[in-house]
N, C-alpha and C positions, 0 to 999 in steps of 0.2 A: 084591853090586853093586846099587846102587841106579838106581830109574830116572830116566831123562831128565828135566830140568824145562825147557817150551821157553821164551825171552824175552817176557814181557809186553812185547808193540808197545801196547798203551794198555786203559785199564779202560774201553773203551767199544766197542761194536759199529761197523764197518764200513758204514754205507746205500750199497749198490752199484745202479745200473739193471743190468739185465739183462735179454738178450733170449732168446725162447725157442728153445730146440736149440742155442745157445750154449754153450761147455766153458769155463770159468774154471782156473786153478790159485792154492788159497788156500792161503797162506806158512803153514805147522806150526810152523816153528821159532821166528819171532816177528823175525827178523834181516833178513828181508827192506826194503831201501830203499823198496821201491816196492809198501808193504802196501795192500790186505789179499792180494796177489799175490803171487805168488813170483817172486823176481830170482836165483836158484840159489844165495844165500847160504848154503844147510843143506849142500852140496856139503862129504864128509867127515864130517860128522857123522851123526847119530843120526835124522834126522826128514825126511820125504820130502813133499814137496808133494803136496796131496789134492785131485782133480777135482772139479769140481762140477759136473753142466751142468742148466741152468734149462728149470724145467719148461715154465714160461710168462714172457712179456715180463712187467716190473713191477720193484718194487725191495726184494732180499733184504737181510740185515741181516749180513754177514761176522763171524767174531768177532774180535776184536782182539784180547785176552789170551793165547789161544790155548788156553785152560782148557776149552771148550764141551764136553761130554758127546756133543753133537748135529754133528758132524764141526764144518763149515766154517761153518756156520750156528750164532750166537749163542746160547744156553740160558741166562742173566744169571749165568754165573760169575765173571764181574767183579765183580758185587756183595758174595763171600766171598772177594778176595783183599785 
């Protein structure tokens, strides 16, 4: 059985503000509406939404393709799809 491949939502990172002690939930699956968020579209499937909360206020870079090595945080795997 081969593993899951999630939905490229887009070959570009997310720029999200974010505040600090803040909890986000960034979309795994790639199916979510209302990316780089999860809208419980994975619901049934394979791929569960992953917490994030910010360290400090400022603006993180979400990943979009959903490829990132680096959980919910961008790593430029966008670039080798």
């Amino acid at each position: 059985m081969s593993d899951p491949t999630p939905q490229i939502a887009q070959k570009a990172p997310y720029p999200v503000a974010v505040e600090a002690g803040k909890t986000y939930w960034w979309c795994a699956c790639g199916q979510s509406k209302n990316q780089p968020y999860c809208d419980g579209s994975h619901k049934g499937g394979p791929f569960s939404p992953v917490e994030y909360t910010a360290g400090q206020t400022g603006t993180v870079y979400f990943c979009g393709c959903k490829h990132s090595a680096n959980g919910a945080l961008c790593d430029g795997s966008h670039k080798n799809l």
